[in-house]
C-alpha positions in Angstrom: 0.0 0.0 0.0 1.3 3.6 -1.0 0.8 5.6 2.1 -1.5 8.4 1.9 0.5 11.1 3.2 2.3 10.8 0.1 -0.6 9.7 -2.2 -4.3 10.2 -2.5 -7.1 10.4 -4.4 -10.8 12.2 -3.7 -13.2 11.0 -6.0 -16.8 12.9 -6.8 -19.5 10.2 -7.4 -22.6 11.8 -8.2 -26.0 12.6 -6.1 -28.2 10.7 -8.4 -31.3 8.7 -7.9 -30.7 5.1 -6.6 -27.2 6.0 -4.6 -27.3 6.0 -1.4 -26.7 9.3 0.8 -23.5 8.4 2.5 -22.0 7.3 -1.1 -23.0 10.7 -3.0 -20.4 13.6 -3.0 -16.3 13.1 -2.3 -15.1 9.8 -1.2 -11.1 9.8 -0.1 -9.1 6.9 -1.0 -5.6 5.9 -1.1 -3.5 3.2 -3.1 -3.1 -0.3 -3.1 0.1 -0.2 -6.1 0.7 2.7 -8.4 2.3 2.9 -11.7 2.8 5.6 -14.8 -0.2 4.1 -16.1 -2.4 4.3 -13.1 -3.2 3.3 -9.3 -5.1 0.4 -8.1 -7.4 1.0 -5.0 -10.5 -0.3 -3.1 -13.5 0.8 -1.3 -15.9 -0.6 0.6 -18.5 -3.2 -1.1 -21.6 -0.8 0.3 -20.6 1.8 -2.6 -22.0 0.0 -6.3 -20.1 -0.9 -8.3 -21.9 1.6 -11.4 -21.1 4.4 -8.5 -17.3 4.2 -8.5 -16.6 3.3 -12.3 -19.3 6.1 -13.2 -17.3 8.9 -11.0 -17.5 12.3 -12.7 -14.2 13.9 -11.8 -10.7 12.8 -9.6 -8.0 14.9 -7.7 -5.1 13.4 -7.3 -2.7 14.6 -4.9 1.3 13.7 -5.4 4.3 14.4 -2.5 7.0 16.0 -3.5 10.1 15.3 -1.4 12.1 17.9 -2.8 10.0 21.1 -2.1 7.7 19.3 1.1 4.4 19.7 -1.0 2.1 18.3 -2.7 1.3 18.6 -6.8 -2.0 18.0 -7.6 -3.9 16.6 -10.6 -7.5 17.2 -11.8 -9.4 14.9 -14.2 -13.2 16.2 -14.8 -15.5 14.0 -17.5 -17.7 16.9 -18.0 -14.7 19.4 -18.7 -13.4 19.9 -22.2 -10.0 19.6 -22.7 -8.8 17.3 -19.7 -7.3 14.5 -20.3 -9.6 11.1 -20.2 -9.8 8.6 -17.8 -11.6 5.4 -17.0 -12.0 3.3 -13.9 -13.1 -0.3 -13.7 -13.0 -3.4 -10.7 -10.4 -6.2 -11.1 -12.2 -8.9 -11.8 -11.2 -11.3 -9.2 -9.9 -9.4 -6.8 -12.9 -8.1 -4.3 -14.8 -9.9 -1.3 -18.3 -9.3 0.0 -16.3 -6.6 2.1 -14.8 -4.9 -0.7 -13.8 -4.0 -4.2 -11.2 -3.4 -5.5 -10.7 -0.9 -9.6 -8.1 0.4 -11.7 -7.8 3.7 -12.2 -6.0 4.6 -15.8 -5.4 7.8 -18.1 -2.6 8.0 -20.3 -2.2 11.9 -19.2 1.7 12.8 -19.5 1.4 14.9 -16.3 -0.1 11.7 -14.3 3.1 9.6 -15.8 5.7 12.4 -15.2 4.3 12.6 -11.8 3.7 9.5 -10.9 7.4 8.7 -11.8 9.0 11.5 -9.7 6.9 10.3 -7.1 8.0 6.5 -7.3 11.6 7.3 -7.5 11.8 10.0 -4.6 9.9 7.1 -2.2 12.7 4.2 -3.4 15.4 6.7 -2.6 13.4 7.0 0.9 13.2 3.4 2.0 16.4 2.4 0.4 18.2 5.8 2.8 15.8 4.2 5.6 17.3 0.8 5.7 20.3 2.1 6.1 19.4 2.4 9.5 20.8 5.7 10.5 18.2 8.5 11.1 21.2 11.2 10.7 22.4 9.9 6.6 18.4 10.0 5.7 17.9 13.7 7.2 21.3 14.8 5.4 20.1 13.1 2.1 17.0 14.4 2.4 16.9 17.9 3.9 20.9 18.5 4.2 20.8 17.9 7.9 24.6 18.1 8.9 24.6 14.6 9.9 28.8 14.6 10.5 28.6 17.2 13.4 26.8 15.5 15.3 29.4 15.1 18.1 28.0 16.3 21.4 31.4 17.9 22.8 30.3 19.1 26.1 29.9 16.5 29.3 27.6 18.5 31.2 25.4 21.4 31.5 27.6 23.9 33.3 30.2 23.5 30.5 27.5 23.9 27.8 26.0 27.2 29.7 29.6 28.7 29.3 29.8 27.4 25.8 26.7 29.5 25.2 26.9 32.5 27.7 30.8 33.4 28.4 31.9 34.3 24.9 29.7 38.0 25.3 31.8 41.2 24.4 29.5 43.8 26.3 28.4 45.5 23.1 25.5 42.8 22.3 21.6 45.0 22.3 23.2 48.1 20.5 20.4 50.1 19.8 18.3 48.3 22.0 16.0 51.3 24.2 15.8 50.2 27.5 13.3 52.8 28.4 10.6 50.8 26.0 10.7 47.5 28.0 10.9 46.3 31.7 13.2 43.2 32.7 12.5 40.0 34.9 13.7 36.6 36.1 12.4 33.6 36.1 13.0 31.1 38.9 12.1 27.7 38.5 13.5 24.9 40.9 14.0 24.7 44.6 17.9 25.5 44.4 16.4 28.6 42.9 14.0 29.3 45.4 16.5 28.3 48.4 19.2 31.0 47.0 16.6 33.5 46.7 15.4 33.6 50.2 19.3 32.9 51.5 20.4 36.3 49.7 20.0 40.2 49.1 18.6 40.8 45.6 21.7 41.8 44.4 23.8 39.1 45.8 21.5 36.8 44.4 21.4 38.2 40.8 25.2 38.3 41.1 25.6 34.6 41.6 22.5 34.5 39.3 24.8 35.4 36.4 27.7 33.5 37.3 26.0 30.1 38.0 24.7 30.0 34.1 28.1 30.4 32.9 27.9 34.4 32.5 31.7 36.1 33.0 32.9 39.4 33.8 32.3 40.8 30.5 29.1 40.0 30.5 25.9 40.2 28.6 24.5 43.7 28.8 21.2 42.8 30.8 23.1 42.0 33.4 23.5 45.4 34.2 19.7 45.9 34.4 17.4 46.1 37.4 14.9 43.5 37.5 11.3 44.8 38.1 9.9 40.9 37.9 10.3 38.0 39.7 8.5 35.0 38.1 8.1 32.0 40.5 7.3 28.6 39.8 7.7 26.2 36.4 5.7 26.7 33.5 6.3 22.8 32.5 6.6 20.5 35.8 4.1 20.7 38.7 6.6 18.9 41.1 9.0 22.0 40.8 6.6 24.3 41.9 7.7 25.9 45.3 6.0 24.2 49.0 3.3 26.5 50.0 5.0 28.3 52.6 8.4 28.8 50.5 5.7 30.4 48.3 4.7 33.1 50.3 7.8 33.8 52.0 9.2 34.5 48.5 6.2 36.5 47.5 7.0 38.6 51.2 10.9 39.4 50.2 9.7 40.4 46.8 7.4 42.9 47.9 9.8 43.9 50.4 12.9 44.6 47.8 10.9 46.4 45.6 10.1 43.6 43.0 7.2 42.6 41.7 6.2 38.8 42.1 4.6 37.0 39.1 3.2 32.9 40.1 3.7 31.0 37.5 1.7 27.7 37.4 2.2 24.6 34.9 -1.2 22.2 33.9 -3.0 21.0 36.3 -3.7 17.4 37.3 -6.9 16.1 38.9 -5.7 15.0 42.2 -3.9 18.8 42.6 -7.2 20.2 41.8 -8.5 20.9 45.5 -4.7 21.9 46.8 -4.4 24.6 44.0 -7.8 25.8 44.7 -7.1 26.4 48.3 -3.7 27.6 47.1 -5.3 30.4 44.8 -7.9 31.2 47.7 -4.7 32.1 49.8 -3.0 34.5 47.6 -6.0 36.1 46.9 -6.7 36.5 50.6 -3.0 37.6 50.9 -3.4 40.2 48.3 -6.1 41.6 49.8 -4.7 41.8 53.3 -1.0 43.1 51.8 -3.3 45.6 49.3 -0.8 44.3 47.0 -1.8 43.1 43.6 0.3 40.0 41.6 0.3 38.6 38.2 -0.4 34.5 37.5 1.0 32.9 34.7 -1.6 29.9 33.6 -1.1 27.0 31.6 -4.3 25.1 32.2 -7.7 26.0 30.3 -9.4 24.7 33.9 -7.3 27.0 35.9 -8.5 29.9 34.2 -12.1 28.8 35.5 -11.0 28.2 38.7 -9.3 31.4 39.2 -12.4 33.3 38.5 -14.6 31.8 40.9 -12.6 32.2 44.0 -13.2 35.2 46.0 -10.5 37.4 45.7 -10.0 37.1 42.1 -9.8 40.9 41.2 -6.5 41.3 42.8 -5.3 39.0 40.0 -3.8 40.1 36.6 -3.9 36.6 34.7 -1.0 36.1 31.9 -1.5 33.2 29.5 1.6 30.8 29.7 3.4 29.1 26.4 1.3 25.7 27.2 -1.8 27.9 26.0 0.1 30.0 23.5 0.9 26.7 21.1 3.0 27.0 18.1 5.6 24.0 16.6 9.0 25.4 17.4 12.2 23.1 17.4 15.6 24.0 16.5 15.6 21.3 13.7 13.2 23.2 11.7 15.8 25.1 9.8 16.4 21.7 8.2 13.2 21.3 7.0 12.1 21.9 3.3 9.5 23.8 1.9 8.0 26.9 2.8 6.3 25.9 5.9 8.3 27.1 8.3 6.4 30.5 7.1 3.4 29.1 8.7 4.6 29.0 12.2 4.2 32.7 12.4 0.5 32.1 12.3 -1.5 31.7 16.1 -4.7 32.2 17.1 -3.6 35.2 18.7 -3.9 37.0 15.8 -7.7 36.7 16.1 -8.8 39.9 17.6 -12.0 37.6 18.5 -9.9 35.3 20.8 -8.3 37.8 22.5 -11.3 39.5 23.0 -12.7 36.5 24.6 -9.6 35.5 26.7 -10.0 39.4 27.8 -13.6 39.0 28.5 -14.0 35.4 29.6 -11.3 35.0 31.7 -10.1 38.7 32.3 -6.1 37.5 30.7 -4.5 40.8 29.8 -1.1 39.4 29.1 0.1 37.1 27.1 3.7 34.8 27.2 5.5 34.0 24.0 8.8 32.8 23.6 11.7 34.1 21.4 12.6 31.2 19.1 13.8 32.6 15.7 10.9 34.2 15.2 7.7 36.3 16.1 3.8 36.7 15.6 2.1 39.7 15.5 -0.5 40.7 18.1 -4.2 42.1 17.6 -3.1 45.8 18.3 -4.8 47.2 21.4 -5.6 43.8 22.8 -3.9 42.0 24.7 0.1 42.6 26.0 3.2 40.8 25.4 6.1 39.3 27.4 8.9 37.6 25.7 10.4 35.0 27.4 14.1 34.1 26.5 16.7 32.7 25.3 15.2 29.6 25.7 12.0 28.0 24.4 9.8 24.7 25.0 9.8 22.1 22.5 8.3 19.5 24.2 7.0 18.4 27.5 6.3 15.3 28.8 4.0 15.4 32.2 5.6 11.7 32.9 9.2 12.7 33.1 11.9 11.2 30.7 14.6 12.1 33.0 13.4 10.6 35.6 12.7 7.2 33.6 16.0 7.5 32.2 17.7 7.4 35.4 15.8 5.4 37.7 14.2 3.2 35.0 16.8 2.6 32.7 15.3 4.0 29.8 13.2 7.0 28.4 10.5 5.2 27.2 9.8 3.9 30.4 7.8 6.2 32.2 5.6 6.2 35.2 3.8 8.9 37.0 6.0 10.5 40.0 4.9 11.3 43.2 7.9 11.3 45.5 10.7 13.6 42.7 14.5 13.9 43.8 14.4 15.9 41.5 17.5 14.5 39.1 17.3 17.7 36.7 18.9 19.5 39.7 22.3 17.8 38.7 21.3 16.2 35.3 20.4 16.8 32.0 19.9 15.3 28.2 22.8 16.4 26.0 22.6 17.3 22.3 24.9 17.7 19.7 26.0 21.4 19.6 25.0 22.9 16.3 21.1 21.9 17.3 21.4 24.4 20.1 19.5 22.5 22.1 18.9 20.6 26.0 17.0 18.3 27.9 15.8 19.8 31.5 13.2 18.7 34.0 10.4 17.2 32.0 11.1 19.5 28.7 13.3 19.4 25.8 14.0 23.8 25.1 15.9 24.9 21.9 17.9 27.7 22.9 17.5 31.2 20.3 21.0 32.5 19.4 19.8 35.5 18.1 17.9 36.5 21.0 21.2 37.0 23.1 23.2 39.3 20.4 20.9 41.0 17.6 19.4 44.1 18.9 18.1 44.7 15.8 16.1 40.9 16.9 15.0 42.3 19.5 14.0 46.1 18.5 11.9 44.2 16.7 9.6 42.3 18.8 9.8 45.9 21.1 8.2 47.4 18.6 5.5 44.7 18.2 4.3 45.7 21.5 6.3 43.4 23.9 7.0 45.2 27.0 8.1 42.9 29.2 11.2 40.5 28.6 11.9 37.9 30.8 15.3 35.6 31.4 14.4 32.1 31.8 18.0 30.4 32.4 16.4 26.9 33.0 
């Protein structure tokens, strides 16, 4: 069988007298074998046989590996000056279950495409039984495959790979007057340091810790206005309730203003992060001090408005709602799609309209990763979030079944985490820019850290927050 993400076929069988209602209008079918001089395929023995060989027009739909889309191929009986074709059952070759015709036309365009089509797929399987996932992608998309060495042997030495090569002069031109900064803290050693030191004690070893040297970055020079607490990707990494609130106490008392940030939420948190919500709202109130929470759960933004004190919240939608395919390996790919990714349904001045209306979000996250989407303007606002940016999340942690499992594939719920990621991490090879932390794989945007112009750019969109999230 041809596989129908390569090859296809929508046939229009007419809305006569005597067919029945589910067979009338475009039935979808793929092939069995295909040749220059046609395709064999088979349907279901409820659609006659006088249906099928009787069908008024065809579309044919051919993969091209080449430019990653698809050519397509119209054949119309009632249309002048298309070339003919004819369909008829093997003879032999149906069941009461099925049937199974020929379709043939002696079109050039069908042969020529047909062809292409045959040879790109041998070239496919015969790459694939090589058996080495890197020689097909280079073939294929010219994937690098020979520098795929990974030539760092943990994460500290890849954070200085990344971050202690800056000069100092990175951002030119970027105004700092148009954007406010904040960082992001996401695991307990995070949290511990934080409450153990003075803001700027803690932003110095902040710096240093993710590989940052004395010439560093020019954002380090900048006072934080935002302190964003919690993990947008693994509920166990979420700070203890009290750790919480003493946190959101030292923020408030340095000046700083404290943004929750919660991941999805699972059915047996449900009552703790109620009660949990109903306490900073009863904390806000009592502190008159208003904070922002970052959601990542359509059920949470329910939640949120029902509980008392909700007004003293300004809700932010996280990445996990703000969906888009991003991956470092992307670059690789063919065709034009990549230009697609730029598209989000937050370009629907409906959507944001409802978020604004339904669930009273003013703000939402996106991430920096190679490129940007424009906003509805006067909607909704924008934080980016960088350098890194979430690929993929798994709520049953590979880490975790890597190292105490054996294997990545073997995953389990956890309810007890000791929490590995604080010491390990997945490794990739180099040029992919990319790591394996906690329960996500992040691509990591190398323009994000030295084009100004990069970032002018999404200032002038509207983003007015930016937001280091150093994993």
């Amino acid at each position: 069988m041809i596989p129908y993400a390569i090859f296809s076929a929508k046939l229009d069988i007419d809305n006569r007298p005597g067919v029945p209602a589910f067979c009338a209008g475009t039935l979808e079918v793929c092939a069995l074998e295909l040749s220059t001089e046609g395709f064999i395929f088979r349907v279901s023995s409820d659609i006659g046989i006088t249906e099928i060989e009787s069908a008024g027009s065809i579309c044919l739909h051919f993969y091209r590996f080449e430019k990653a889309d698809y050519r397509e191929l119209k054949y119309d009986k009632n249309m002048t000056g298309m070339s003919s074709f004819e369909i008829h059952m093997e003879q032999g070759e149906s069941t009461e279950y099925y049937h199974v015709y020929r379709f043939k036309t002696d079109d050039w365009e069908y042969q020529s495409c047909a062809n292409q089509l045959m040879r790109e797929y041998m070239r496919y399987i015969d790459l694939k039984l090589e058996d080495n996932d890197a020689l097909l992608s280079e073939k294929l998309t010219g994937y690098p495959s020979k520098g795929e060495e990974i030539d760092v042997d943990c994460l500290e030495s890849l954070r200085k790979q990344w971050f202690s090569h800056f000069t100092g002069d990175e951002w030119n031109g970027v105004d700092e007057s148009c954007y406010e900064l904040g960082v992001s803290i996401d695991n307990t050693e995070a949290y511990e340091n934080y409450l153990g030191l003075c803001i700027q004690d803690f932003m110095r070893e902040y710096w240093l810790k993710n590989g940052f040297d004395g010439s560093a970055h020019p954002i380090t020079k900048i006072k934080i206005s935002y302190l964003y607490i919690g993990n947008q990707f693994c509920h166990l990494l979420f700070p203890k309730s009290e750790q919480l609130f003493r946190i959101l106490e030292k923020a408030v008392r340095e000046g700083i203003k404290p943004v929750v940030v919660f991941t999805y939420l699972q059915e047996h948190d449900i009552a703790e992060v109620h009660t949990l919500i109903e306490r900073l709202g009863i904390w806000c109130k009592t502190k008159n001090q208003r904070i922002e929470l970052v959601v990542n759960d359509w059920g949470m933004l329910s939640m949120i408005a029902n509980v008392p004190d909700h007004d003293w919240f300004d809700i932010t939608l996280g990445v996990l709602l703000n969906k888009r395919r991003k991956d470092t390996r992307l670059q690789y790919k063919n065709g034009s799609e990549h230009m697609l990714l730029r598209e989000n349904a937050l370009q629907s001045e409906a959507y944001c309209r409802y978020l604004q209306e339904n669930f009273n979000v003013s703000r939402v996250s996106q991430e920096s990763c190679g490129y940007h989407y424009d906003l509805p303007s006067g909607t909704l606002k924008s934080t980016l979030l960088f350098p890194f940016y979430q690929m993929n999340t798994s709520q049953h942690c590979t880490l975790y079944a890597d190292i105490k499992n054996g294997a990545r594939g073997r995953q389990c719920a956890v309810t007890q985490c000791p929490e590995y990621c604080s010491s390990q991490a997945f490794l990739y090879p180099t040029m992919l820019n990319m790591v394996g932390r906690y329960n996500t794989l992040f691509g990591y945007d190398t323009h994000v850290m030295f084009d100004g112009a990069y970032v002018s750019y999404f200032l002038k969109q509207g983003v007015d927050r930016l937001v280091v999230n150093l994993i």
